[in-house]
PDB file of N, CA, C and O in Angstrom:
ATOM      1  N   UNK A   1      68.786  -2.180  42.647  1.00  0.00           N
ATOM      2  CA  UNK A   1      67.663  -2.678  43.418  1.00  0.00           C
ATOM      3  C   UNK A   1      66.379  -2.433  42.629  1.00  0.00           C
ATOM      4  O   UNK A   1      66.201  -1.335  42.101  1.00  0.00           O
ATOM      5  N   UNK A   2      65.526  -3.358  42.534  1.00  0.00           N
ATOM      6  CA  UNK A   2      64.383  -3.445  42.050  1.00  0.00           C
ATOM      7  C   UNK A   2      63.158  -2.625  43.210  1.00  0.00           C
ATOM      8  O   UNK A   2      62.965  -2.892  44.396  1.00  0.00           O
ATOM      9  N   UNK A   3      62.640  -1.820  42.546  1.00  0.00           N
ATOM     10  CA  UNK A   3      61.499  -0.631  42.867  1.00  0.00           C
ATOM     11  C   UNK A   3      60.214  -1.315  42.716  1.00  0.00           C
ATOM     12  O   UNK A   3      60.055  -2.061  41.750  1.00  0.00           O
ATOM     13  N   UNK A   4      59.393  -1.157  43.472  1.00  0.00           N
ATOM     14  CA  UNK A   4      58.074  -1.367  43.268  1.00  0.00           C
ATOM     15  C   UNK A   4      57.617   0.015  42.861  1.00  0.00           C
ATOM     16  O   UNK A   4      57.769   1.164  43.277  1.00  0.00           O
ATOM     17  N   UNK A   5      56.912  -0.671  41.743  1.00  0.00           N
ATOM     18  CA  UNK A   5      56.176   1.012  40.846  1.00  0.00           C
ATOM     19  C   UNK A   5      54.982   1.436  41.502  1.00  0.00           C
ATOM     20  O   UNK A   5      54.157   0.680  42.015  1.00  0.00           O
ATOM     21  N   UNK A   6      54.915   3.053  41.451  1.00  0.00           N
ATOM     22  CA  UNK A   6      53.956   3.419  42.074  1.00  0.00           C
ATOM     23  C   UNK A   6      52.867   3.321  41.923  1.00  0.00           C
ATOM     24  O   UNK A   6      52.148   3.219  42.917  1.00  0.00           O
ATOM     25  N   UNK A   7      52.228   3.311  40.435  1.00  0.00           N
ATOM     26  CA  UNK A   7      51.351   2.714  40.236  1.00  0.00           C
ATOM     27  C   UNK A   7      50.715   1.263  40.033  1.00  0.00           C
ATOM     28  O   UNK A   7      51.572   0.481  39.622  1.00  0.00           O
ATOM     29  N   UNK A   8      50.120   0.985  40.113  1.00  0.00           N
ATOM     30  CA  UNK A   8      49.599  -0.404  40.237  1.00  0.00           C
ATOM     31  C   UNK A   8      49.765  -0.953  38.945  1.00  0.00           C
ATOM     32  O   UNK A   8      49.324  -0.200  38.077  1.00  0.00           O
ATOM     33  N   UNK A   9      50.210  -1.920  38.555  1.00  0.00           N
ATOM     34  CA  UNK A   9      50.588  -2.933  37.383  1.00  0.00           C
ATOM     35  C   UNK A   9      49.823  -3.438  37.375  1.00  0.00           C
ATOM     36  O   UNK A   9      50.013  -3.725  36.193  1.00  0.00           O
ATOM     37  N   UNK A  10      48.606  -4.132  37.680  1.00  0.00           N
ATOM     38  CA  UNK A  10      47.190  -4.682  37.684  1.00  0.00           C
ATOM     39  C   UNK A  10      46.274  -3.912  38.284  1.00  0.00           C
ATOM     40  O   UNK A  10      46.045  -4.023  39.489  1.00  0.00           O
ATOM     41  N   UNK A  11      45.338  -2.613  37.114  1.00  0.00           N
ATOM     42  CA  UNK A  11      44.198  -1.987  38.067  1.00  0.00           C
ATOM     43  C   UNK A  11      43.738  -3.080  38.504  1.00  0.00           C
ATOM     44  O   UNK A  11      43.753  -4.251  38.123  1.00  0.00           O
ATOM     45  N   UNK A  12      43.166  -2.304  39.694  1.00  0.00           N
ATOM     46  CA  UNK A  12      41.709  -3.154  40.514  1.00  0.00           C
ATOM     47  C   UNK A  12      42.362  -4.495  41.286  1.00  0.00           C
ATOM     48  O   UNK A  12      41.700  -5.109  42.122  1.00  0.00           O
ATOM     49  N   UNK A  13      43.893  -4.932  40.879  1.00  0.00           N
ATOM     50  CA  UNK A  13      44.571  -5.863  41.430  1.00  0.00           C
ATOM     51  C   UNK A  13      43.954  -7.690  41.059  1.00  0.00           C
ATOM     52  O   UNK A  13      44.138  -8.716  41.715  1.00  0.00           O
ATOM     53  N   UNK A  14      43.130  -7.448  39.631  1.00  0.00           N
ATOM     54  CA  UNK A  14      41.976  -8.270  39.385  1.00  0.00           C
ATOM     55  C   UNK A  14      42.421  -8.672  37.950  1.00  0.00           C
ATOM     56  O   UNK A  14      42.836  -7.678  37.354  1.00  0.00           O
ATOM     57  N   UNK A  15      42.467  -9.746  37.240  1.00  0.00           N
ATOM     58  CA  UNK A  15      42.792 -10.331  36.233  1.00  0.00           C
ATOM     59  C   UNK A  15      41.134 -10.406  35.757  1.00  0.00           C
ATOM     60  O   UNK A  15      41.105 -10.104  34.564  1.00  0.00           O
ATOM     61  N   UNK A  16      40.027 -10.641  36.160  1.00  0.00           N
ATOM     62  CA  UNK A  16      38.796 -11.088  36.285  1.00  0.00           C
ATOM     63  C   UNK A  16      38.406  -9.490  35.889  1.00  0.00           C
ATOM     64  O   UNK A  16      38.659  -8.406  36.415  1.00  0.00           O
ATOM     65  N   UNK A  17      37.425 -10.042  34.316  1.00  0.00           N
ATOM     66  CA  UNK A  17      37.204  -9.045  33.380  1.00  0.00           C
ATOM     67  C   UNK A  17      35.484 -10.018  32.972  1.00  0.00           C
ATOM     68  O   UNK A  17      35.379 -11.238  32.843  1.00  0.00           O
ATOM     69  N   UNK A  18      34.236  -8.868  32.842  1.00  0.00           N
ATOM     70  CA  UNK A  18      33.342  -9.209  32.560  1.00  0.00           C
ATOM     71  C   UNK A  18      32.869 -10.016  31.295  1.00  0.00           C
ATOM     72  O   UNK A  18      31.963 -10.849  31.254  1.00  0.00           O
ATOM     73  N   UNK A  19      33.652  -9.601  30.309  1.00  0.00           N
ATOM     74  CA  UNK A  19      33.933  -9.682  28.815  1.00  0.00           C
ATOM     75  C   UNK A  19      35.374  -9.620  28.529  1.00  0.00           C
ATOM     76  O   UNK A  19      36.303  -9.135  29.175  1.00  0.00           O
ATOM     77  N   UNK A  20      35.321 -10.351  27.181  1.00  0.00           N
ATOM     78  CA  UNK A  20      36.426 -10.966  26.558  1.00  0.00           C
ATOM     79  C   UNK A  20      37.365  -9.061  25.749  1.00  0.00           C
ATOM     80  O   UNK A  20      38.526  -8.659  25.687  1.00  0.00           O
ATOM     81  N   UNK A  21      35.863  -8.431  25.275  1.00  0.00           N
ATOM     82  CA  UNK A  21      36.155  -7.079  25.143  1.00  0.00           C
ATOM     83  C   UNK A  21      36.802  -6.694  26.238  1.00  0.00           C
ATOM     84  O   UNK A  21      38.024  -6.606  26.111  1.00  0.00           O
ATOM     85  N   UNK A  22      36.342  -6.435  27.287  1.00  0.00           N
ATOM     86  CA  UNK A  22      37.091  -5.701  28.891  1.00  0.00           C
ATOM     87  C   UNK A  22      38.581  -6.208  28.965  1.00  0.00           C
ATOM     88  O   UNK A  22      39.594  -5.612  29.331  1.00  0.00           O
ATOM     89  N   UNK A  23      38.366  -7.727  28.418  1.00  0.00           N
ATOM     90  CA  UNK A  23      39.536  -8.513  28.781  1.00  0.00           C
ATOM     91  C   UNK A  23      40.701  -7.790  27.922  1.00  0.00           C
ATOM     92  O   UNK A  23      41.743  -7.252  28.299  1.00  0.00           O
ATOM     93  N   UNK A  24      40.173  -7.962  26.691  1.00  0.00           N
ATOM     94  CA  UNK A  24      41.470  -7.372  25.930  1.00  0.00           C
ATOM     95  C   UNK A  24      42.081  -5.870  26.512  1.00  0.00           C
ATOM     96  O   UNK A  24      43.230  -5.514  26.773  1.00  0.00           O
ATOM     97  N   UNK A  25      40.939  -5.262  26.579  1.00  0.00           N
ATOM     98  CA  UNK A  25      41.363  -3.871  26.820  1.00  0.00           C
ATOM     99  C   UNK A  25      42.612  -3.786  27.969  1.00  0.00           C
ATOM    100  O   UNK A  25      43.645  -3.120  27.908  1.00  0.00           O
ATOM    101  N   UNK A  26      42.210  -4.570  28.883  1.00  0.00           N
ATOM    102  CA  UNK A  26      42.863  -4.848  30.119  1.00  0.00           C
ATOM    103  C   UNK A  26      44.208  -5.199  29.694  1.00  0.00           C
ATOM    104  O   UNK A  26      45.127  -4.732  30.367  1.00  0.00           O
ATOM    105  N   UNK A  27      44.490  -5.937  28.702  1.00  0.00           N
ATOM    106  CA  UNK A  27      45.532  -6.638  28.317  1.00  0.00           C
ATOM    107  C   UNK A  27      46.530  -5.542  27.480  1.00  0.00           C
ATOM    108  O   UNK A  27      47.752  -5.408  27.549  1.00  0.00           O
ATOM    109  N   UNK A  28      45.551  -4.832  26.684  1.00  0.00           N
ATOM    110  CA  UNK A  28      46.680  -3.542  26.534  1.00  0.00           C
ATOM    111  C   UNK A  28      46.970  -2.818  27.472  1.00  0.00           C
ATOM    112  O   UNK A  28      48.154  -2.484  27.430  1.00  0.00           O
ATOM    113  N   UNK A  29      46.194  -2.255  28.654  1.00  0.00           N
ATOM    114  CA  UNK A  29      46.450  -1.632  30.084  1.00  0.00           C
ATOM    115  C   UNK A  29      47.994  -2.289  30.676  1.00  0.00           C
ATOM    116  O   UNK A  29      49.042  -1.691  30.922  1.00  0.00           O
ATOM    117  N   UNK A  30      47.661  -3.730  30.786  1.00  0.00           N
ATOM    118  CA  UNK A  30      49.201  -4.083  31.443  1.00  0.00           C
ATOM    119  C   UNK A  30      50.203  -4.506  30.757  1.00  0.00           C
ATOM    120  O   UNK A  30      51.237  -4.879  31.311  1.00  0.00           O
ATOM    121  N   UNK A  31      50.027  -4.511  29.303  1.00  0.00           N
ATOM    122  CA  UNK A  31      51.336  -3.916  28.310  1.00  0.00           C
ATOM    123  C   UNK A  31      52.149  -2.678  28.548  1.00  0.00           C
ATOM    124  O   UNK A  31      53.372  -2.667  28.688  1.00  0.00           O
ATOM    125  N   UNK A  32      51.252  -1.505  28.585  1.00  0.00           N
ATOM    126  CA  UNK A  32      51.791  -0.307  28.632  1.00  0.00           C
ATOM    127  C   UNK A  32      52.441   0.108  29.909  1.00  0.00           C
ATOM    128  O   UNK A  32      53.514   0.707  29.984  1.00  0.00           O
ATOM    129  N   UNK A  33      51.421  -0.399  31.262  1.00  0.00           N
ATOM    130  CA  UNK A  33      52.090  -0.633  32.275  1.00  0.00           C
ATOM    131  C   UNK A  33      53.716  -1.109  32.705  1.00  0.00           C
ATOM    132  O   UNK A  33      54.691  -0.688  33.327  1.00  0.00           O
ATOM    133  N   UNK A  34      53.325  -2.130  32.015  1.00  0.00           N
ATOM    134  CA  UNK A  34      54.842  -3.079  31.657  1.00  0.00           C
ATOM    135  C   UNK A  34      56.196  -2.248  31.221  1.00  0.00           C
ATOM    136  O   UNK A  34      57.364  -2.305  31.608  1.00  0.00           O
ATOM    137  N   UNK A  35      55.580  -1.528  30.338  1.00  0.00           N
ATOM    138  CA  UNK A  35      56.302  -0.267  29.613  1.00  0.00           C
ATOM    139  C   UNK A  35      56.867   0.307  30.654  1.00  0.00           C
ATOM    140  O   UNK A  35      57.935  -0.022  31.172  1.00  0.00           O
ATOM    141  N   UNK A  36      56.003   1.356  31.037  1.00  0.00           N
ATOM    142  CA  UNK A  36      55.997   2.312  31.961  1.00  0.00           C
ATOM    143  C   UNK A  36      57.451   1.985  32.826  1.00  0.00           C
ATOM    144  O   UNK A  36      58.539   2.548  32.944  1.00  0.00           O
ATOM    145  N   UNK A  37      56.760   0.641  33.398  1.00  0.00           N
ATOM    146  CA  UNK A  37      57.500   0.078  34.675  1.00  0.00           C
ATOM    147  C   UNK A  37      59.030  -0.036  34.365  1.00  0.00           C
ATOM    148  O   UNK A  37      59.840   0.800  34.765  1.00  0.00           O
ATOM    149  N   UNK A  38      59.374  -1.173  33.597  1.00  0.00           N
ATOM    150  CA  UNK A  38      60.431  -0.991  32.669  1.00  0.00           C
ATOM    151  C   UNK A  38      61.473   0.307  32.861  1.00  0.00           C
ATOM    152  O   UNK A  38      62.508   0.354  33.525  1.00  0.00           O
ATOM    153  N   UNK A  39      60.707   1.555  31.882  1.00  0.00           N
ATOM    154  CA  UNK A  39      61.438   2.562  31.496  1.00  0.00           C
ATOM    155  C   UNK A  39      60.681   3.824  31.965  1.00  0.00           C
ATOM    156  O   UNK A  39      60.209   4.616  31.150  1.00  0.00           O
ATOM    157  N   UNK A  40      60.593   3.963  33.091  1.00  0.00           N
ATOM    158  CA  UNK A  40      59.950   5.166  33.948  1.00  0.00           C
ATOM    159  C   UNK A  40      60.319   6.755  33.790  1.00  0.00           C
ATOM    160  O   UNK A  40      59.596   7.671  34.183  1.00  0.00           O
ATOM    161  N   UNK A  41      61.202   6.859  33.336  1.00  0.00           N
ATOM    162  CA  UNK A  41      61.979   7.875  32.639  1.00  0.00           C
ATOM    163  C   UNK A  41      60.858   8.589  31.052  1.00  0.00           C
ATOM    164  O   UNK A  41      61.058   8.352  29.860  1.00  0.00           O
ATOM    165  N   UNK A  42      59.896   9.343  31.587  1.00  0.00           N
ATOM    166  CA  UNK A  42      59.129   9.498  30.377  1.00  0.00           C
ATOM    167  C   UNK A  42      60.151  10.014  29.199  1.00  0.00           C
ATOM    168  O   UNK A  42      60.329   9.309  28.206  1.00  0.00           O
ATOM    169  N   UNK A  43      60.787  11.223  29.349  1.00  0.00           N
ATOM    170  CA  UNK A  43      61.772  11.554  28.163  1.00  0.00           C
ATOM    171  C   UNK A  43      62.198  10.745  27.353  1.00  0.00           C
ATOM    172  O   UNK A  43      62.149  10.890  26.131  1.00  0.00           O
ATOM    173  N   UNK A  44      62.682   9.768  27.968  1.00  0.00           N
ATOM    174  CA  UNK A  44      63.519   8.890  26.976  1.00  0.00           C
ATOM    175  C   UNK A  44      62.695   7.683  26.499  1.00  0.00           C
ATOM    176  O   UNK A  44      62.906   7.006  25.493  1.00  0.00           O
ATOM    177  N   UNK A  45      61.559   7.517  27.556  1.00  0.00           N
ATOM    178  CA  UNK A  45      60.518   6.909  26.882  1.00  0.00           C
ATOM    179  C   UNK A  45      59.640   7.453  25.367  1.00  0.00           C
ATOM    180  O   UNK A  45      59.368   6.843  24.333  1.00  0.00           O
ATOM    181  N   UNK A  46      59.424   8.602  25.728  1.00  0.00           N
ATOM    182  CA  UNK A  46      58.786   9.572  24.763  1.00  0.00           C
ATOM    183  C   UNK A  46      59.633   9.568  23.215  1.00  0.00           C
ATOM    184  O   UNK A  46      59.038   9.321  22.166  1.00  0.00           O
ATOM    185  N   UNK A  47      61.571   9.983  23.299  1.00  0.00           N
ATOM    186  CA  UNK A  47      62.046   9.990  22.323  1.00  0.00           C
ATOM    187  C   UNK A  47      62.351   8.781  21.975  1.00  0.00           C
ATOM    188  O   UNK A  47      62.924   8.817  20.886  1.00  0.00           O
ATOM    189  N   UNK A  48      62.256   7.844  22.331  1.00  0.00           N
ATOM    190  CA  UNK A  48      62.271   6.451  21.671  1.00  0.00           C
ATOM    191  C   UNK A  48      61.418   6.201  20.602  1.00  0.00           C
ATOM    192  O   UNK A  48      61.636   5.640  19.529  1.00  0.00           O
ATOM    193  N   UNK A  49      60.263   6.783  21.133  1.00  0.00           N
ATOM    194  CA  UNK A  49      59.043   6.565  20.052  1.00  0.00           C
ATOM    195  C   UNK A  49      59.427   6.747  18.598  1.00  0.00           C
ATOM    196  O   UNK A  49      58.905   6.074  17.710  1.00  0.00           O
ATOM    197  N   UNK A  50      60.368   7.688  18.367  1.00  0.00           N
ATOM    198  CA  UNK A  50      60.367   7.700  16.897  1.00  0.00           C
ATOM    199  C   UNK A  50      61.016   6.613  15.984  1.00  0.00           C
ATOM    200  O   UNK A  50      60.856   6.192  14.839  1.00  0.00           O
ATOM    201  N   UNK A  51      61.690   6.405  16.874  1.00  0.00           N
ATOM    202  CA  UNK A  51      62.511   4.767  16.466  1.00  0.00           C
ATOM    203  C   UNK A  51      61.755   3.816  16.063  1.00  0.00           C
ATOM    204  O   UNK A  51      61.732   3.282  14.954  1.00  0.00           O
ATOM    205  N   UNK A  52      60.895   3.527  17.325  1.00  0.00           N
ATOM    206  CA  UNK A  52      60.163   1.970  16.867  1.00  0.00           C
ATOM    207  C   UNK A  52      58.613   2.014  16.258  1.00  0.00           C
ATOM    208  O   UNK A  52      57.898   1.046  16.000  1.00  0.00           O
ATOM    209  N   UNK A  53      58.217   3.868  16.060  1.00  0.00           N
ATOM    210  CA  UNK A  53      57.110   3.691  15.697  1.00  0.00           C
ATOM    211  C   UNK A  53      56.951   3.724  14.117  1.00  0.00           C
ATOM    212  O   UNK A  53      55.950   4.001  13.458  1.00  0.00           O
ATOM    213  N   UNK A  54      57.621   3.533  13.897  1.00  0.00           N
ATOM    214  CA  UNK A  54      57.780   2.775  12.071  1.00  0.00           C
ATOM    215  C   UNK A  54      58.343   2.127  11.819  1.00  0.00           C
ATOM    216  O   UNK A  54      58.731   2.339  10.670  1.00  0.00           O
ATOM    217  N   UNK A  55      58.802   1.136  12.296  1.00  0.00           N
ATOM    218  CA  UNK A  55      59.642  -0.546  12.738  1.00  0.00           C
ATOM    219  C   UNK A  55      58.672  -0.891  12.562  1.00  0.00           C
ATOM    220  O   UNK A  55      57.807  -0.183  13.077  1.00  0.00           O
ATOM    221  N   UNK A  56      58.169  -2.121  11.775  1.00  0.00           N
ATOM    222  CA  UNK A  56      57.192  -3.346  11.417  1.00  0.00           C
ATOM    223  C   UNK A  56      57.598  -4.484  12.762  1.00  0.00           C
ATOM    224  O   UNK A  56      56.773  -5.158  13.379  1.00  0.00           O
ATOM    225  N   UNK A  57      58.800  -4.466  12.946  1.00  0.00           N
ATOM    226  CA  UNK A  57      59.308  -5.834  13.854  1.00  0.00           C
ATOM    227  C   UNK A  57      58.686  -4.979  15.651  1.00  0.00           C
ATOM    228  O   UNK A  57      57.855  -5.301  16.499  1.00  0.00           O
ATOM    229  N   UNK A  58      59.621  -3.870  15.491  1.00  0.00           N
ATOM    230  CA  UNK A  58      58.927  -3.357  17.157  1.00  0.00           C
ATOM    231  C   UNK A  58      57.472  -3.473  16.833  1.00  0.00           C
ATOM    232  O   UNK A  58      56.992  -4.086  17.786  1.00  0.00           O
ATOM    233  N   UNK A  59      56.667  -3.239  16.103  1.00  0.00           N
ATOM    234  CA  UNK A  59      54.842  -2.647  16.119  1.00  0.00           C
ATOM    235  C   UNK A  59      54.531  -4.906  16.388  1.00  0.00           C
ATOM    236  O   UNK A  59      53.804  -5.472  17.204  1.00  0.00           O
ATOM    237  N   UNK A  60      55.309  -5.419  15.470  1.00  0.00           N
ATOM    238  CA  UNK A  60      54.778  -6.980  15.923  1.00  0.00           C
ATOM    239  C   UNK A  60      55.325  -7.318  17.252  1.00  0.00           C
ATOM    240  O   UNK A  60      54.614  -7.848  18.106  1.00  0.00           O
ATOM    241  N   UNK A  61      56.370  -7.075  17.423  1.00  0.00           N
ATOM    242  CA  UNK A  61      56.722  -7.149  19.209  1.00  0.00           C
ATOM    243  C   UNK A  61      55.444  -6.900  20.107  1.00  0.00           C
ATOM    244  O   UNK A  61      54.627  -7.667  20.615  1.00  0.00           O
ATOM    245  N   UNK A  62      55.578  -5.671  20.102  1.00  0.00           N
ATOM    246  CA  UNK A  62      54.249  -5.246  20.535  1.00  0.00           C
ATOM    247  C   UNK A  62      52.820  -6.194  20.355  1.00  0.00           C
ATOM    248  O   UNK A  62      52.162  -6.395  21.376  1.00  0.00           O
ATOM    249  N   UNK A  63      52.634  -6.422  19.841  1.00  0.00           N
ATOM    250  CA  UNK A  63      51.680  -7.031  19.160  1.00  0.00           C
ATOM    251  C   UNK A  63      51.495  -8.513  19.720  1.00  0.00           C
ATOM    252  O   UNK A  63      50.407  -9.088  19.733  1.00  0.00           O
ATOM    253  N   UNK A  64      52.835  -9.126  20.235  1.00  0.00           N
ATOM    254  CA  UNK A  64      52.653 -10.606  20.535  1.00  0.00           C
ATOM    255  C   UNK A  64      53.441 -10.189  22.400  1.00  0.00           C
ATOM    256  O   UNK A  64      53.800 -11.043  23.211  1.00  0.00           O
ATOM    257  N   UNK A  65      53.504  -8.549  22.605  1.00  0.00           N
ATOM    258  CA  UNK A  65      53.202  -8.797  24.170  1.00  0.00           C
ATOM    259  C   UNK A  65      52.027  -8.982  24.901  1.00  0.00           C
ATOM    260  O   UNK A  65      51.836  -9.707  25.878  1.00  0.00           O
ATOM    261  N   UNK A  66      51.082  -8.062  24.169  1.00  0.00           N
ATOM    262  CA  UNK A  66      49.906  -7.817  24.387  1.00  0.00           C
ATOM    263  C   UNK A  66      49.070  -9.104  23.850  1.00  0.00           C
ATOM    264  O   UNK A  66      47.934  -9.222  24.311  1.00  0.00           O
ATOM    265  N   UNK A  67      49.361  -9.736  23.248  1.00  0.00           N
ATOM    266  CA  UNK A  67      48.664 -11.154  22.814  1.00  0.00           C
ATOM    267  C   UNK A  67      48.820 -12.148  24.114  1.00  0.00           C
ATOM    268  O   UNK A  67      47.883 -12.883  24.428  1.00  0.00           O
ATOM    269  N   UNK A  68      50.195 -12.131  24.938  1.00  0.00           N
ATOM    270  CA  UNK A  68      50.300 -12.848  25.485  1.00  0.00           C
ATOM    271  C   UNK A  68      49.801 -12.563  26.930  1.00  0.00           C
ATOM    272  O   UNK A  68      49.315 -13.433  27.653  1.00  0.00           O
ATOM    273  N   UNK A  69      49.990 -11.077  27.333  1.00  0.00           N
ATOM    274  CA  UNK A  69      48.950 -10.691  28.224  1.00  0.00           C
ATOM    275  C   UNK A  69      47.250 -10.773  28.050  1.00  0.00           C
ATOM    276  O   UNK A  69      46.581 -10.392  29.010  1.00  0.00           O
ATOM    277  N   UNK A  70      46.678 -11.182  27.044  1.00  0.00           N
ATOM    278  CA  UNK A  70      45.211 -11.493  26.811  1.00  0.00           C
ATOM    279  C   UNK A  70      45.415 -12.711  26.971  1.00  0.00           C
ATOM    280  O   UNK A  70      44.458 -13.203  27.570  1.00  0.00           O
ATOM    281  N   UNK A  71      46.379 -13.624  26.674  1.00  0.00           N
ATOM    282  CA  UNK A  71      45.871 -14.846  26.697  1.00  0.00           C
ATOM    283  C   UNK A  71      46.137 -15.735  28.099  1.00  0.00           C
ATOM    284  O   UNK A  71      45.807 -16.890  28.368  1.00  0.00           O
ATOM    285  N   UNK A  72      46.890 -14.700  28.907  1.00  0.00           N
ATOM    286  CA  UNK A  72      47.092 -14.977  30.797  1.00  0.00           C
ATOM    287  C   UNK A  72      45.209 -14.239  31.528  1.00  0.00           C
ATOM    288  O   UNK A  72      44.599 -14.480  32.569  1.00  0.00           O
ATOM    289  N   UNK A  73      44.981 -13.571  30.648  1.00  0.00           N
ATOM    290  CA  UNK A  73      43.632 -12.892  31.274  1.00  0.00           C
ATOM    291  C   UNK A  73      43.153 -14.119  30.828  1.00  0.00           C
ATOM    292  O   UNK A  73      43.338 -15.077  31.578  1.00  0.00           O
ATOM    293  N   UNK A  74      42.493 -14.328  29.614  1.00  0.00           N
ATOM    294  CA  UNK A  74      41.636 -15.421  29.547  1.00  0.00           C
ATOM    295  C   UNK A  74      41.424 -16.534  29.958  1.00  0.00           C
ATOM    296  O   UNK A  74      40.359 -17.137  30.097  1.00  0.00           O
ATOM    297  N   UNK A  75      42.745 -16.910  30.220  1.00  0.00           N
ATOM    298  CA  UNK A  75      42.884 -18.149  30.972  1.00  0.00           C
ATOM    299  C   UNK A  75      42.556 -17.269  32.760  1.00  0.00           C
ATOM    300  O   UNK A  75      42.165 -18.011  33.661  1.00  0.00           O
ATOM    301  N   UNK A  76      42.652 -16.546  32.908  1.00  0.00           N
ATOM    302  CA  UNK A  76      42.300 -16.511  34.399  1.00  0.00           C
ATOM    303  C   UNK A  76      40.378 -16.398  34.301  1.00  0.00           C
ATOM    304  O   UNK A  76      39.629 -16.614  35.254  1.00  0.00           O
ATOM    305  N   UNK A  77      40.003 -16.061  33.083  1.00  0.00           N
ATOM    306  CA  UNK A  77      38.472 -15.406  33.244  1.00  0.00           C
ATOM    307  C   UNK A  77      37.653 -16.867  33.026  1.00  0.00           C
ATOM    308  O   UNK A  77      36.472 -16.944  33.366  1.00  0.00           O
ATOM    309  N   UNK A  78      38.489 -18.232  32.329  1.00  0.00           N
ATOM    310  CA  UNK A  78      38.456 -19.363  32.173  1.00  0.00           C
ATOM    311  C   UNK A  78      37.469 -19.538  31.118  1.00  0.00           C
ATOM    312  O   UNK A  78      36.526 -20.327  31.068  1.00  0.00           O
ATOM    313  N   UNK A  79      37.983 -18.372  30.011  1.00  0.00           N
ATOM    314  CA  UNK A  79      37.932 -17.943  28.642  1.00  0.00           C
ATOM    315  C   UNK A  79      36.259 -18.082  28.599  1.00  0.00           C
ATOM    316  O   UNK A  79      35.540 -18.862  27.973  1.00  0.00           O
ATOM    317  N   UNK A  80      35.914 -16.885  29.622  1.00  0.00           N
ATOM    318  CA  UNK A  80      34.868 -16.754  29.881  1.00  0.00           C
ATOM    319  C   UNK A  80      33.531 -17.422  29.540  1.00  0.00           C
ATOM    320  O   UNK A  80      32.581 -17.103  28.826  1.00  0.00           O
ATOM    321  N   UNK A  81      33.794 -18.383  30.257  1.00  0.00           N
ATOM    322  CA  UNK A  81      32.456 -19.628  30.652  1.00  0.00           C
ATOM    323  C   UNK A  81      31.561 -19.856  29.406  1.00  0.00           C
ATOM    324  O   UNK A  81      30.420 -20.186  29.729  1.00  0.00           O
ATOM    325  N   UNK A  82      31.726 -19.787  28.355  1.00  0.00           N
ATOM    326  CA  UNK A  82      31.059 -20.054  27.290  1.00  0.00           C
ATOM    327  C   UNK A  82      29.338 -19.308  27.564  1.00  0.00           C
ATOM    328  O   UNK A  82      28.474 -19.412  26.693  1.00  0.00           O
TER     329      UNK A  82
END
């Protein structure tokens, strides 16, 4: 059965970011979230780290989750009104 996580997967419950800066930041926020949620188990979250944190392919994984979570913000901020 699927859990709703205790913490909130969208602070503030708000995609809507002042700046494109805020925006990104935000966008790593619900990467890690994502994480979290995922694999809630910090231990095994924690010893994983050594694995993928010198992997070139996990660090670009990474890299094009969080790309794709900025680019669902921007499109909600409506790549902030020029």
């Amino acid at each position: 059965m699927t859990e709703v996580p205790k913490t909130p997967l969208v602070p503030g419950n708000t995609l809507i970011t002042p700046t494109p800066e805020e925006g990104r930041a935000l966008a790593i926020t619900l990467a890690r979230h994502s994480i979290h949620a995922i694999q809630n188990n910090l231990e095994v979250l924690q010893n994983g780290r050594s694995q993928y944190a010198h992997d070139p392919s996990g660090l670009i994984a990474t890299s094009h989750v969080v790309a794709i979570e900025f680019a669902t913000i921007a499109a909600a901020n409506d790549y902030w009104r020029g």
